[in-house]
C-alpha positions as CSV (number, residue, x, y, z in Angstrom):
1,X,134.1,93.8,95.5
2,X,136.5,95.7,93.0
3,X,135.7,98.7,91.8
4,X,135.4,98.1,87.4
5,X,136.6,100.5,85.1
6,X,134.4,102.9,83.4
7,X,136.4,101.3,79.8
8,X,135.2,97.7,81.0
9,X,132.5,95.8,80.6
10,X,130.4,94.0,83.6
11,X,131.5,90.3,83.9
12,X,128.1,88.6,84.1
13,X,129.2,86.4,86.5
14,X,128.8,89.6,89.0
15,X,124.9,88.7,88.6
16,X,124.3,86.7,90.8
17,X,120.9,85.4,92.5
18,X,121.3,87.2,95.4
19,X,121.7,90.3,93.2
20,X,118.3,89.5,91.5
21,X,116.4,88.9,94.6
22,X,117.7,92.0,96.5
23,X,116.7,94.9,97.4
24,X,118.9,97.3,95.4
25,X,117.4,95.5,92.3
26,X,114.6,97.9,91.1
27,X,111.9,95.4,91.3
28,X,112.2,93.9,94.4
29,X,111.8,90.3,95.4
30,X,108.5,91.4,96.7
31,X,107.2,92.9,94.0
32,X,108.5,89.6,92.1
33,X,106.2,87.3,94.1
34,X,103.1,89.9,93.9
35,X,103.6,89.3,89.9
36,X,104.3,85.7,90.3
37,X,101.1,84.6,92.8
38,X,98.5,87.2,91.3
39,X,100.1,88.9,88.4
40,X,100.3,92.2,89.2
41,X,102.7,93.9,87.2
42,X,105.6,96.9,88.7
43,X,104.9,99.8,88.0
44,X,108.4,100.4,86.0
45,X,107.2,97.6,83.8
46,X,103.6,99.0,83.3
47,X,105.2,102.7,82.5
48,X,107.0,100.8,79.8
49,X,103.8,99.3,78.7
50,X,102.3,102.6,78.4
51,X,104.5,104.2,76.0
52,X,103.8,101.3,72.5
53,X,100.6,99.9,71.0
54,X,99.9,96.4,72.2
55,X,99.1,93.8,69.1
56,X,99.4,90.3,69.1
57,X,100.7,90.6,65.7
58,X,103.9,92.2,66.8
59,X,107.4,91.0,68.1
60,X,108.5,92.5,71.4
61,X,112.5,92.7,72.9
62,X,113.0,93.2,76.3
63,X,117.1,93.5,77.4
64,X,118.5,92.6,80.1
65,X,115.2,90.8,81.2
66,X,116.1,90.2,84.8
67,X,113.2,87.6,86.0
68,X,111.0,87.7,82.9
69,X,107.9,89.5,84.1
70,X,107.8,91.4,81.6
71,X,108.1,89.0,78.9
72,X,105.8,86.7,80.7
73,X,103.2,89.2,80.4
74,X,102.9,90.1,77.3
75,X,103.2,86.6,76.5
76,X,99.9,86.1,79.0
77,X,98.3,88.4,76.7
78,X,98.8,86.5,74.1
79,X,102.2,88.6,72.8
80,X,105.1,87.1,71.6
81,X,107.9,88.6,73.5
82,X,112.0,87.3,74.0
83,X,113.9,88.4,76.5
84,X,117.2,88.1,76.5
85,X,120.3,88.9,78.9
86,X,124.1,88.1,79.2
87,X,123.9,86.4,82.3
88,X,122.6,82.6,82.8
89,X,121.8,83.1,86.0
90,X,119.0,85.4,84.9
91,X,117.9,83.5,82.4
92,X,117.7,80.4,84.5
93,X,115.4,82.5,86.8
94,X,113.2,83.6,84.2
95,X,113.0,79.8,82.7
96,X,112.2,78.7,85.3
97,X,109.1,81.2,86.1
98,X,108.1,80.0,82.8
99,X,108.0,76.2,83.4
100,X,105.1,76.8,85.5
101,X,103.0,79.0,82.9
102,X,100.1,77.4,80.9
103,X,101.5,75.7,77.2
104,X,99.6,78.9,75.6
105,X,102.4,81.4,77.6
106,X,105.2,78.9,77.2
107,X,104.6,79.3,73.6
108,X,104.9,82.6,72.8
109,X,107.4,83.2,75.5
110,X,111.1,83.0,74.8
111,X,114.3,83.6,77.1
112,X,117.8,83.6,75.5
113,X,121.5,84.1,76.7
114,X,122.9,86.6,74.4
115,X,124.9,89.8,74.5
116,X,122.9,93.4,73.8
117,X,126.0,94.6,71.4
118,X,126.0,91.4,69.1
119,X,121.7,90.5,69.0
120,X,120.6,87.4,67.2
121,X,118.1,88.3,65.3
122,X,117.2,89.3,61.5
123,X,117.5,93.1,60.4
124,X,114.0,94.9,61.1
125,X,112.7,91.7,62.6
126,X,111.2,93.9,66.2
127,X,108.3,96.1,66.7
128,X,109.4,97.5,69.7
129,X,112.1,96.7,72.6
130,X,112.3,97.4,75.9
131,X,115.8,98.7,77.6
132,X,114.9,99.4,81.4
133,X,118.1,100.2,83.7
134,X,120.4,98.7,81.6
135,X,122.6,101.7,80.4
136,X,123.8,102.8,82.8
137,X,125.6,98.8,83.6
138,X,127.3,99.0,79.8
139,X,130.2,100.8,79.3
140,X,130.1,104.2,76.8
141,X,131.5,101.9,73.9
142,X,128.8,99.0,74.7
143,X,126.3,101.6,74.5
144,X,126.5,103.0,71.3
145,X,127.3,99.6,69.8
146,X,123.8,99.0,71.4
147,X,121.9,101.3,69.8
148,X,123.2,100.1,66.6
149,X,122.3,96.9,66.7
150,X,118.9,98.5,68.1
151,X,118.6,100.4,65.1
152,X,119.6,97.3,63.4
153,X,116.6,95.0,64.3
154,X,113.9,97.6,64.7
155,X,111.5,97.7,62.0
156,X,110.3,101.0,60.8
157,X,107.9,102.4,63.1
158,X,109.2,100.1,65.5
159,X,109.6,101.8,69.4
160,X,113.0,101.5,72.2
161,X,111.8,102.3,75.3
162,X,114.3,103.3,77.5
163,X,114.5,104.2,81.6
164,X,118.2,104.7,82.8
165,X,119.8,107.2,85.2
166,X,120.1,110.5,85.1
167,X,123.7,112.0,84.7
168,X,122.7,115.7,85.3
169,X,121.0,114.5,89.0
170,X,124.1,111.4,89.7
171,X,126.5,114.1,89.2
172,X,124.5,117.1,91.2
173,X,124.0,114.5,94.3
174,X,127.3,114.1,94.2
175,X,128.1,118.0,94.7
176,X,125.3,118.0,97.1
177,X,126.9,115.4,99.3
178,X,130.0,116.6,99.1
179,X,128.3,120.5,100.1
180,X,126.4,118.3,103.0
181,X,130.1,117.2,104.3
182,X,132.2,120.1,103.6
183,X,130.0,123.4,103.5
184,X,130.5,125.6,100.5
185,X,134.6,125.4,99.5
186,X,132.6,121.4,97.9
187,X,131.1,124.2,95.4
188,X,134.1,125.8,95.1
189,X,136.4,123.2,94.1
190,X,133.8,120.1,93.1
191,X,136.5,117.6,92.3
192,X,138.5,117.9,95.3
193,X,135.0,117.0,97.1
194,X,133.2,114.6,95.3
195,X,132.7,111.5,96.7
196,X,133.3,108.0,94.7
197,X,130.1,107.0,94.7
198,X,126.2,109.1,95.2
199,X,125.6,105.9,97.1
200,X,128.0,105.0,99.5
201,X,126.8,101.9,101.1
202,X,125.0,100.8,98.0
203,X,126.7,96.9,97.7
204,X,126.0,97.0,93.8
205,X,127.2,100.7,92.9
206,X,129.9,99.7,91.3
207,X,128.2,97.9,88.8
208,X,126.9,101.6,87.5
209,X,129.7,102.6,85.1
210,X,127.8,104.6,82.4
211,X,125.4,107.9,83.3
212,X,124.3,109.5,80.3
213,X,122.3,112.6,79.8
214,X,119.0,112.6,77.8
215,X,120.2,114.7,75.2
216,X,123.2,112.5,75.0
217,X,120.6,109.5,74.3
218,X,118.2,111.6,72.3
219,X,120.9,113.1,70.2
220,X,122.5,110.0,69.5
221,X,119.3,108.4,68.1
222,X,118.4,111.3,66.3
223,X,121.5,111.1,64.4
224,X,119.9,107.2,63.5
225,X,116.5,108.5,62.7
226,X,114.8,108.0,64.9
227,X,112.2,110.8,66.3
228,X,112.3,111.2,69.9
229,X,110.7,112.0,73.4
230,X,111.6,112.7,76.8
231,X,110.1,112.2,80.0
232,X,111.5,112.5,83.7
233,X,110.8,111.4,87.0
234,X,110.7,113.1,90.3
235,X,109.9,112.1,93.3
236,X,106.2,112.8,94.6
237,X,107.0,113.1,98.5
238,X,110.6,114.0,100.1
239,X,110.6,110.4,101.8
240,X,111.7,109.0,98.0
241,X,114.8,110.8,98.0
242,X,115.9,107.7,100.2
243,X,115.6,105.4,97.1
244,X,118.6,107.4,95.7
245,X,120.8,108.6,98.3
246,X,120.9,107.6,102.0
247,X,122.8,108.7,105.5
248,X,123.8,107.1,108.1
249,X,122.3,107.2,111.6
250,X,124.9,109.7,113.0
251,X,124.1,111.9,109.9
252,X,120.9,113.8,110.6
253,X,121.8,116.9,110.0
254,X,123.6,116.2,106.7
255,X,120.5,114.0,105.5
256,X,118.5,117.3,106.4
257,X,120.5,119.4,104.6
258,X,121.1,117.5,101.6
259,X,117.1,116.7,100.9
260,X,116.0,119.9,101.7
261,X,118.0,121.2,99.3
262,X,117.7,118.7,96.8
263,X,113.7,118.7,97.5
264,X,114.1,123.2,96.0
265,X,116.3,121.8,93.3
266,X,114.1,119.3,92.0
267,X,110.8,121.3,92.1
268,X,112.3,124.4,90.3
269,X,110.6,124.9,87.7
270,X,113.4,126.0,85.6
271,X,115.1,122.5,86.0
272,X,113.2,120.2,84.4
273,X,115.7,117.9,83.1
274,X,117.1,117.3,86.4
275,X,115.4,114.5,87.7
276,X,117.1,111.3,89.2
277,X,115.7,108.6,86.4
278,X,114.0,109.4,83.0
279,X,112.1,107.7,80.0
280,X,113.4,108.3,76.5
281,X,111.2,106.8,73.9
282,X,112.6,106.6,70.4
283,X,110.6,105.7,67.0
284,X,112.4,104.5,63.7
285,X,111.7,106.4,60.6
């Protein structure tokens, strides 16, 4: 598919089932039927979970809801939650995951097409809304109009949760790769070197137009008031670096390379920040 411009917005028409039930979507089909026959939750989704106070009392927004587990949760819990995304495909998938709750779920569980930058709902109407690998699919623009309307609907006290991308580790694999490829003159002249994409044979790559750094994130919500914590995520075993950058066959050598070196980088201790994913959670005040 073509390539979209960082100043450009995804067409939702891009999401299509096949994108949802793939395995470049975080939460694998797999993982999909594991919540759908026994419940069990993702672990992205539980992390999430982890981070606000559960009431039944309280109104929960999850963007960009994908299939709905998460809503569909809470809302077995006895939570009202909405999810909402852009595209109708999603949305059709996470109705129809719904039609085959009990009434009591069906109730308290709402899915709606709407656009993050533009939300339909009242001013300080949401205790606490979820925003998991989303970012990094809106443009820089779409973003900050984003937060806005975050900050808009969130009542005081109320939590985001976000989990996107990290820019500092997209663009270091980048350097990495291209050091893999073409030896030390790749840290001598990084733009010559860098390769288009940290994921080469990644089919939905392009749909990644926006990494931002935490303090980019935290500083922005700061300046809304909202008080703020960081958290980021390694990997726990050398294998993962697969998740985020893969080789082909021929490529041993440069796969050895690359996540051996990466594997140092990531466990110095004097690098914490650069991690390939990371929580931000943010609380109104």
């Amino acid at each position: 598919m073509k390539s979209v411009l960082p100043t450009q917005g995804i067409p939702a028409s891009h999401y299509t089932k096949e994108y949802y039930y793939s395995h470049e979507f975080y939460h694998s089909a797999g993982e999909y039927d594991q919540f759908i026959k026994v419940g069990k939750l993702a672990h992205v989704y539980l992390r999430a979970l982890s981070y606000i106070k559960q009431s039944k009392t309280a109104a929960y927004l999850d963007i960009g809801c994908g299939k709905g587990e998460l809503v569909i949760h809470l809302a077995r819990l006895g939570m009202s939650a909405i999810g909402i995304d852009y595209a109708k495909t999603a949305i059709g998938i996470c109705q129809d995951a719904l039609k085959k709750e009990k009434v009591a779920v069906k109730k308290l569980a709402q899915f709606k097409v709407a656009n993050v930058t533009k939300l339909p709902f009242k001013d300080e109407s949401i205790d606490a809304v979820f925003l998991l690998d989303v970012i990094e699919h809106l443009t820089k623009a779409e973003t900050e109009e984003t937060l806005n309307e975050l900050t808009r609907v969130l009542k005081k006290g109320g939590k985001i949760i976000v989990h996107t991308n990290n820019k500092f580790f997209e663009r270091g694999t980048k350097l990495f790769i291209a050091a893999a490829y073409h030896g030390l003159k790749a840290f001598l002249n990084p733009r010559k070197y860098f390769p288009k994409t940290s994921h080469p044979d990644h089919p939905y790559e392009y749909m990644h137009i926006n990494y931002i750094t935490p303090t980019w994130l935290a500083r922005q919500l700061k300046n809304q008031g909202f008080q703020t914590k960081t958290e980021f995520v390694k990997p726990s075993r050398k294998s993962e670096l697969e998740k985020y950058v893969d080789f082909l066959e021929r490529e041993r050598w440069k796969k050895l390379v690359y996540y051996n070196i990466m594997w140092v980088i990531l466990n110095s201790p004097l690098l914490l920040f650069f991690s390939p994913t990371f929580w931000l959670v943010g609380e109104k005040r």
